[in-house]
Structures are given as C-alpha cells and as structure tokens.
N, C-alpha and C positions, 0 to 999 in steps of 0.2 A: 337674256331678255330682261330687260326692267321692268320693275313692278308698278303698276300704278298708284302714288302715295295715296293713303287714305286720312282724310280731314274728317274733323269733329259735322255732324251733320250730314253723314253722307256726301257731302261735295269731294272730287276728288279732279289730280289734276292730269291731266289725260297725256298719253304715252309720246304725243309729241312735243309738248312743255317738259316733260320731267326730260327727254332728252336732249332741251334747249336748255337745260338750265345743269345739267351733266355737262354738256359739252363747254360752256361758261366757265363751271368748277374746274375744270380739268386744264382749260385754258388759262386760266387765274393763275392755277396750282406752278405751271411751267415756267412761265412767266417769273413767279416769286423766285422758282428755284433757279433759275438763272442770272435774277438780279443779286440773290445771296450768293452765289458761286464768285459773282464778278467784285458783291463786298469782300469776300472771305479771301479773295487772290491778289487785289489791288491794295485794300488799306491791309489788313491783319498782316500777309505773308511782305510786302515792299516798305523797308527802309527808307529812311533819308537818298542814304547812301546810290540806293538802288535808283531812285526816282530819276524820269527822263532828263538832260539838261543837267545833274550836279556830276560833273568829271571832275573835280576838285578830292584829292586825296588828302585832305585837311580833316580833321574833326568835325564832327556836326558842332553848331552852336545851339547854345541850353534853349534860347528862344525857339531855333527850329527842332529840337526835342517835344517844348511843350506845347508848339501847330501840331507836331506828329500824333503824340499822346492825346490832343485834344480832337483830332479827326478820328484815329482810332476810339474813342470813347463813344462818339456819334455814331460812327459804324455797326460798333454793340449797339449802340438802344434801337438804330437802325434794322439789325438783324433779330435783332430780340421780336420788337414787332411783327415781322415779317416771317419769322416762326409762330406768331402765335394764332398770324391770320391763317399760316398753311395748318395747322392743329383745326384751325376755323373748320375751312371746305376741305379737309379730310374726314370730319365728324358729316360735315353735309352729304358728303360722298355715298358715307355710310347709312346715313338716311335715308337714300334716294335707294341702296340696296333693300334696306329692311322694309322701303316701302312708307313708309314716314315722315318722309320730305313734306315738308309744308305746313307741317303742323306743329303751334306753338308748344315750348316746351314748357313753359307758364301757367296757361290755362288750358290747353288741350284745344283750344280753334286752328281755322284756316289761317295763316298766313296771309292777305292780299298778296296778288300778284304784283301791284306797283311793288311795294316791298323788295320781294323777291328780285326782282331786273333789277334794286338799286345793289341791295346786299343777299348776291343768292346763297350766300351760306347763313343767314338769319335763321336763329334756331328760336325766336320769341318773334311773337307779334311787336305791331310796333305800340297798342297800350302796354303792353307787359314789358317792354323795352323801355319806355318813358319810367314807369314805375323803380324800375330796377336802376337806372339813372339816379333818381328822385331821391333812393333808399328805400323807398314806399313797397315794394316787390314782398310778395307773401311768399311765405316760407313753406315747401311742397317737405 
C-alpha cells in the first residue's frame, strides 16, 4: 500500500496522484534502462569493424577511429546523464515509500502539482530550484 505524502501545511497528495505519479516514475525508470542497454550494446561493445555494411578486411582508417572515439565519447556523457536522471526517480521512488513525495527538500513546502507532471522526480520546489540555479540556494 502506498502512503499518502505528507506536505508542509497539512495539504497532502491523495492515494490516486501519488499512484499516478509512481506509475510515471517507474515508467520513466524502464524506458532509461532500455535506452542505456541499447547505448551500452551498440556504441561501447561494436567496432568499426563490426558495423553493418564494412565487409572490407582492411584496416580501419585513423579518421574512422576518431568518428568512433568521438561517438563513443557522446555515448558516455549520454549515459552518464541518464544514470543520473535514474539516481533521480529512484530517490523519488523512495519518497513516494517514506511518504514524502511532494515535498520540497529546500524549504519543507508543497511541490505544485504542475511541477510535478513536468518533472515528477523534483525533489525542490520550483523557487528553491531557480535559487539553486541562481547560486542563491541557502545552505540546510
């Protein structure tokens, strides 16, 4: 059973939101790990060599070495982010367990709901998020 998150104020967000917005997370979450699976098979593990179309048993040339190396490079920062969003809505996950979901880690408020539908793993409101942007973000 899921908890209903508790917000600053008594407002809280009721058992079929916080399941609509689980179910988003989890769908999110699938999705990333299948787009990393398809970076991690196609660019990291396939060569030159291997790529569809080169049947030539010649040498790679240094120019298609350094497309290679430079697509693999993108693929890292590609996957990098992509770990960081799933680190994201697994922390949100965990929220929605403890019951917490929705509520800034910033100032202790609600979350808006617009918010939340855009990025429902937002663990700051969005002044606390401008702030934090800014530099401006006080130090808890």
């Amino acid at each position: 059973m899921i908890p209903r998150a508790r917000f600053g104020g008594g407002n809280t967000v009721n058992k079929r939101e916080l399941k609509h917005f689980e179910k988003r997370l989890i769908e999110e979450r699938a999705q990333l790990l299948k787009e990393r699976g398809y970076i991690e098979d196609k660019i990291f593990n396939e060569s030159q060599r291997d790529a569809p179309g080169d049947l030539s048993a010649y040498s790679v040339h240094m120019a298609d070495q350094a497309s290679d190396a430079q697509e693999r490079e993108k693929a890292y920062h590609m996957a990098s982010a992509e770990g960081r969003l799933l680190y994201h809505i697994d922390e949100a996950l965990g929220r929605i367990k403890e019951g917490i979901y929705g509520k800034c880690d910033g100032c202790g408020k609600k979350i808006q709901k617009p918010r939340l539908e855009v990025v429902p793993h937002a663990r700051l409101c969005i002044e606390c998020k401008k702030a934090e942007e800014n530099g401006t973000a006080q130090q808890s």
